[in-house]
N, C-alpha and C positions, 0 to 999 in steps of 0.2 A: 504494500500500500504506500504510495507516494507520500510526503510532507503535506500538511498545508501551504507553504508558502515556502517557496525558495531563492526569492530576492537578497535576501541579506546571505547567505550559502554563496550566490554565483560574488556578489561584490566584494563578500571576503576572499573570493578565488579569482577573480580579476585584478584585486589586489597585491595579490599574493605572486601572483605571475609571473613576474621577472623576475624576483627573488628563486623561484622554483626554476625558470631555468636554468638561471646562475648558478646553483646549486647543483641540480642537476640527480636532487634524489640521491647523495650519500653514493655516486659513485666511488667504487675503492680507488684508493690511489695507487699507482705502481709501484710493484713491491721492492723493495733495496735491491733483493739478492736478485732482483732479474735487470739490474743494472752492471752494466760489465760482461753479460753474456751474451754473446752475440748469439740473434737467434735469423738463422736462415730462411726466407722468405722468397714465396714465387709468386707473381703476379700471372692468371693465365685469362685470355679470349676467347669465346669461341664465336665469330665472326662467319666472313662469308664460309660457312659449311665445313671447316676445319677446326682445329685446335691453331692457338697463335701462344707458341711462347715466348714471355715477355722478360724474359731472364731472371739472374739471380743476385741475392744482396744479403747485408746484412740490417738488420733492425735496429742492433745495437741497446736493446731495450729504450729506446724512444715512444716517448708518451704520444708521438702523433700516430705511431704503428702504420705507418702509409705505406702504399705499395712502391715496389723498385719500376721504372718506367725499361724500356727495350734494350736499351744501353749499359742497364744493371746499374744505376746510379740511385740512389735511396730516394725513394718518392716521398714530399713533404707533406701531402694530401691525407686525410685519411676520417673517419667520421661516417661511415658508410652505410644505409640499409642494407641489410640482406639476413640470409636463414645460417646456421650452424652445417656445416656437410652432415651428412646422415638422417637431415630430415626429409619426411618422406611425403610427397607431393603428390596429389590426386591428377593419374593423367589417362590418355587414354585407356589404356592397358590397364589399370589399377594403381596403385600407392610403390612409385619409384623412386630410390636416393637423389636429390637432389643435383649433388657433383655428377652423375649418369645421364642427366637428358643431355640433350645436343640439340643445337638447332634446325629447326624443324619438327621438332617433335611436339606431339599435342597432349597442353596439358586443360586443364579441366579448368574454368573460367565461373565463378557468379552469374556473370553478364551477359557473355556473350558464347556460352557450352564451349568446346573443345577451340583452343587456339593453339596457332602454332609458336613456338619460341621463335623470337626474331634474333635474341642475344643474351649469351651467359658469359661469366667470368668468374673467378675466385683469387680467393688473397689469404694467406697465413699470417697471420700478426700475432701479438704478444696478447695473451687473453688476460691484461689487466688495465687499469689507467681506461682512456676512454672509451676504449674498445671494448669494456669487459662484458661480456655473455651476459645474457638476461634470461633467467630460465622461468618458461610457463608451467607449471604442475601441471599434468595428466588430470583435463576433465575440467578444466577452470574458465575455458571459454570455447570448449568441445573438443578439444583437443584430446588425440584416443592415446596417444603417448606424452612426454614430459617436452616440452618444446624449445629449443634452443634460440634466440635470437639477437642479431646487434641491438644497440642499447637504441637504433635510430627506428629500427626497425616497425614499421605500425598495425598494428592489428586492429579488426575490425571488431567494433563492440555496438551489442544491439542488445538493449534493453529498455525499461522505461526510462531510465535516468540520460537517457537522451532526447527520448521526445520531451519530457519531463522540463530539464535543462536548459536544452537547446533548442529544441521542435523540429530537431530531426530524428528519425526512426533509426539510423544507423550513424557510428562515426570510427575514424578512425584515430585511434590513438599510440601514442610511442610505445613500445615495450618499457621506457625505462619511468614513463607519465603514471606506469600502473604499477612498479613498485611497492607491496605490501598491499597487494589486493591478495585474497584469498592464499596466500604465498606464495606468490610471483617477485622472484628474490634475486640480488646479483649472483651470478657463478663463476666470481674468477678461476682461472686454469693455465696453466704454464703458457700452452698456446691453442687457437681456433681459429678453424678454417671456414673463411666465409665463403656463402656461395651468392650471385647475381643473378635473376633473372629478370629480361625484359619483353614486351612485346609489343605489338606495332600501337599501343595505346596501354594507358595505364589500367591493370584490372586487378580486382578481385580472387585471389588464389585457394585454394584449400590446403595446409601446411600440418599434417599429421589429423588432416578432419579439421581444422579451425581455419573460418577464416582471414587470410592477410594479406598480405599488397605483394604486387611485383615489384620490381623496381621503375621509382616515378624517376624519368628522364628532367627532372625540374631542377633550377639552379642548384638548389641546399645538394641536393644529389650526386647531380654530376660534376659541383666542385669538390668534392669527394674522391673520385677519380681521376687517376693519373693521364695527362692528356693525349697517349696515344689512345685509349678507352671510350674517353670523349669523342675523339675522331672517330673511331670507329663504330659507337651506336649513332653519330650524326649521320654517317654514311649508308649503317641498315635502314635509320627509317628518317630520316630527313633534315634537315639543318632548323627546322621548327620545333624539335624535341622538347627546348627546355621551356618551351610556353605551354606543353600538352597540360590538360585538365586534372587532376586527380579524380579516380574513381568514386571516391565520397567526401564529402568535410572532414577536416580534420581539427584537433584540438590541442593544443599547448600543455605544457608538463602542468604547468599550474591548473588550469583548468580541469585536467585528468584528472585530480584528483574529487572531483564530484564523481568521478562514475565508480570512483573506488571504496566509497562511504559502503 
């Protein structure tokens, strides 16, 4: 059953807003001892219809954890949506690893039934500092296993405290906005391997049965990626990328946390 009145709720969380991103929800900090260890990192594509490898580098335990660009030179980028490798994506065929699909292959849409991938990529970084893993508990927003994601990463939440809130029926929010919902908790780990996927518009995916976003080609995004990466989803689906639509509204850390009451 909803509140009476949730005026003074959303002004105290409009308020709050920019403190909460600053903040950023108690991300851990990087841990000492992963300072001075050089932790080996691949940057990979997969582009027109092959694998593109993008060489190799070291991380050096740096807090931006960015990918190494073609040249193998340390890429300064980094802050990136995407899924944990091993999650498993609703696609044609049934629920496949994520790092598995290839372009072309059709995966399972909200919106628009089976699409095909236009573009994947993956990145190893140091799983602490701002990169660090956000884990969904098994069954917390349908999800049929424990779900892995970057901290940027947005999942789609549909309850009343949307229409409620906001008077929309869905929205989507950051993994790291929902922090201490039902135990949706950081999980730092030595190191985690992200994975990317895009396609010819922003959709709706199923990620272990729950659903979440592809990768939105929109600025915050794809200044994230290193810029042969950039070139190359301008080149699969157009040089208007970073203006495409988001699938649903989205909401601020601050904000998020109305839907986590």
């Amino acid at each position: 059953m909803a509140p009476s009145s949730s005026a003074s709720d959303v002004a105290k969380a409009v308020a709050a807003d920019k403190e909460a991103e600053k903040a950023e929800k108690g991300v851990p900090a990087q841990a000492d001892e992963d300072h001075g260890n050089d932790k080996t990192h691949t940057y990979q594509g997969v582009g027109v219809g092959h694998d593109l490898a993008r060489g190799e580098g070291h991380d050096k335990g740096d807090d931006n954890c960015g990918a190494d660009d073609p040249q193998g030179k340390p890429h300064p980028k980094g802050k990136f949506p995407c899924f944990a490798a091993g999650t498993l994506l609703q696609t044609a065929g049934g629920f496949v690893p994520i790092e598995q699909l290839r372009q072309g292959d059709l995966v399972q849409t909200m919106d628009d039934g089976l699409q095909p991938v236009a573009w994947i990529g993956q990145n190893t970084v140091a799983g602490r500092g701002p990169m660090t893993p956000v884990k969904i508990p098994k069954g917390v927003i349908g999800n049929q296993r424990d779900l892995i994601v970057s901290p940027q990463h947005r999942m789609l939440i549909s309850d009343w405290r949307c229409q409620y809130y906001f008077g929309e029926p869905q929205l989507f929010s950051s993994a790291k906005g929902l922090i201490g919902r039902s135990g949706i908790e950081w999980a730092p780990m030595q190191s985690v391997t992200y994975v990317h996927l895009a396609f010819e518009r922003h959709q709706v995916i199923f990620a272990e049965g729950a659903p979440s976003e592809s990768l939105h080609t929109g600025p915050e995004a794809m200044s994230g990626l290193p810029d042969w990466a950039q070139q190359e989803l301008e080149q699969i689906l157009g040089c208007g990328i970073r203006a495409r639509h988001l699938a649903r509204p989205t909401i601020s850390i601050g904000l998020s946390d109305l839907l986590a009451a």
